[in-house]
C-alpha positions as CSV (number, residue, x, y, z in Angstrom):
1,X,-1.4,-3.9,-20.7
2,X,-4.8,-3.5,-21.6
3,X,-6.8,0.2,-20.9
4,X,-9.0,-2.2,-18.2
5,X,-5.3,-2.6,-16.4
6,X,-4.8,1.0,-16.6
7,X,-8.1,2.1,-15.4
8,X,-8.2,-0.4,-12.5
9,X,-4.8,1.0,-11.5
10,X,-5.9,4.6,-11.2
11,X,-7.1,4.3,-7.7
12,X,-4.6,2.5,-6.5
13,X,-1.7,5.8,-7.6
14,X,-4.4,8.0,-5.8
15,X,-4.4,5.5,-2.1
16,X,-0.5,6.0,-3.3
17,X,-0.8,9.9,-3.7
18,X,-3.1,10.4,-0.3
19,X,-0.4,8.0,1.6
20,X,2.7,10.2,0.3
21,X,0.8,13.7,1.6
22,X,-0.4,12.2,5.0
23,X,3.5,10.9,5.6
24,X,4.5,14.8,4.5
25,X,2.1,15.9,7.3
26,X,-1.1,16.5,6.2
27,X,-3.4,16.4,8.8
28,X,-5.3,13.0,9.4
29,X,-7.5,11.7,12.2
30,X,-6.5,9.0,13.9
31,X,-10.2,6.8,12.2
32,X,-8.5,8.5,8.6
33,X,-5.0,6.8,9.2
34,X,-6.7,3.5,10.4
35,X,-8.6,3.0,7.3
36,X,-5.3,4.0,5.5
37,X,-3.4,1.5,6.8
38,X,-6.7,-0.6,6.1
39,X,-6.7,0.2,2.2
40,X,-2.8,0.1,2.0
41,X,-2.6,-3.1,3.5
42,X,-5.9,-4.1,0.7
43,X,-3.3,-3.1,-1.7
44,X,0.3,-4.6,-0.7
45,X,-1.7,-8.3,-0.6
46,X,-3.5,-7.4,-4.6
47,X,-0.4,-6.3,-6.0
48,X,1.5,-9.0,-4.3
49,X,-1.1,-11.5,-5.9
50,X,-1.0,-9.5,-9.1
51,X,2.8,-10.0,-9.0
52,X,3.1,-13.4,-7.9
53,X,0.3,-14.5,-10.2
54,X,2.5,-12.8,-13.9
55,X,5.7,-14.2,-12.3
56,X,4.0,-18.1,-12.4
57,X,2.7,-17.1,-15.7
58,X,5.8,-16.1,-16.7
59,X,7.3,-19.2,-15.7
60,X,4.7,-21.3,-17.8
61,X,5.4,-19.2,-20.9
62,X,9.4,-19.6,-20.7
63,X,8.6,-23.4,-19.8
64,X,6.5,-23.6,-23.2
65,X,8.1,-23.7,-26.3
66,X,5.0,-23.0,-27.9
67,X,4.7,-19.7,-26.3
68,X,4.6,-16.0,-28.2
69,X,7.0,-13.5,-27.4
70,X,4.5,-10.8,-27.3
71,X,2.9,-13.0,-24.5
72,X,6.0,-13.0,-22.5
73,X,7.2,-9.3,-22.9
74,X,3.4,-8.8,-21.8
75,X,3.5,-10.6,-18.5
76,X,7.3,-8.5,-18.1
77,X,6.2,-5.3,-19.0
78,X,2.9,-6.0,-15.9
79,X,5.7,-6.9,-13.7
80,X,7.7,-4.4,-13.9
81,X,4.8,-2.3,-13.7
82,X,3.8,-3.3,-10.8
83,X,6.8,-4.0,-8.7
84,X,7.8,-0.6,-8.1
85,X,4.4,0.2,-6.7
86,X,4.0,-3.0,-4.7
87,X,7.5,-1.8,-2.9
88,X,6.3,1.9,-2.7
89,X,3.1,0.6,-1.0
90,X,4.6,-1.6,1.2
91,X,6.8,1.3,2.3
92,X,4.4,3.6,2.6
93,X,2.5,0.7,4.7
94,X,5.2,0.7,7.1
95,X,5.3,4.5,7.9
96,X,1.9,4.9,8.1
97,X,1.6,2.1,11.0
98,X,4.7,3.8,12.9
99,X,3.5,7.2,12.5
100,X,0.2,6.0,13.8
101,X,2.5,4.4,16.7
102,X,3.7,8.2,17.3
103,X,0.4,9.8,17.1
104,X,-1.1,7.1,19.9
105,X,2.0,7.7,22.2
106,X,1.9,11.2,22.0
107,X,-2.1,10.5,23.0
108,X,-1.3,8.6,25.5
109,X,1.7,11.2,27.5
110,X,-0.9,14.0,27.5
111,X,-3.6,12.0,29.2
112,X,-1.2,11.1,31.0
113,X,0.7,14.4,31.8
114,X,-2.9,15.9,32.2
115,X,-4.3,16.5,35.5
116,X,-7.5,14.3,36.5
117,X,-10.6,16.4,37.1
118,X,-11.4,14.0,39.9
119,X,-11.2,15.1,43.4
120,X,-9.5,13.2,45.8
121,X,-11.5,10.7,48.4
């Protein structure tokens, strides 16, 4: 991989690194969490492109007899670079939206357990 794929995957490990401490309870505002899920969901459809687009390419290099190895264990090693954190995000996608389910719930049972300031007609 070259150092401009390294460097262009450094923010995605830190979306990756703020998801894992919001799902181990750091505090978050409900706008924080939407524009989590926002970015996270930004970054399950890249690295599934990403993914998608090596896997084709590695489907015309094994199709071409022409084609180097170093090409080929190039487009792996991206792959399986990216794969794992393609699953970890789209994991971490999936708790975020049902621990933004919880939060509006538990909105929802104290305005609704909470007395109304209005007085009666």
């Amino acid at each position: 991989m070259s150092s401009f794929g390294l460097v262009a995957l450094a923010p995605d490990l830190a979306l990756l690194a703020r998801l894992r401490g919001v799902l181990g309870d750091e505090p978050v505002t409900e706008t924080e969490l939407r524009g989590l899920i926002e970015q996270t969901d930004g970054l399950v459809r890249a690295l599934g492109a990403h993914v998608a687009g090596s896997e084709h390419r590695l489907t015309e290099l094994s199709d071409d007899p022409d084609s180097s190895l170093r090409e080929i264990a190039s487009e792996l090693h991206r792959v399986e670079t990216l794969r794992p954190r393609l699953e970890e995000a789209r994991s971490l996608h999936h708790e975020l939206e049902l621990r933004a389910r919880e939060l509006r719930t538990a909105w929802l049972l104290r305005r609704a357990e909470r007395p109304t300031d209005r007085n009666p007609v």
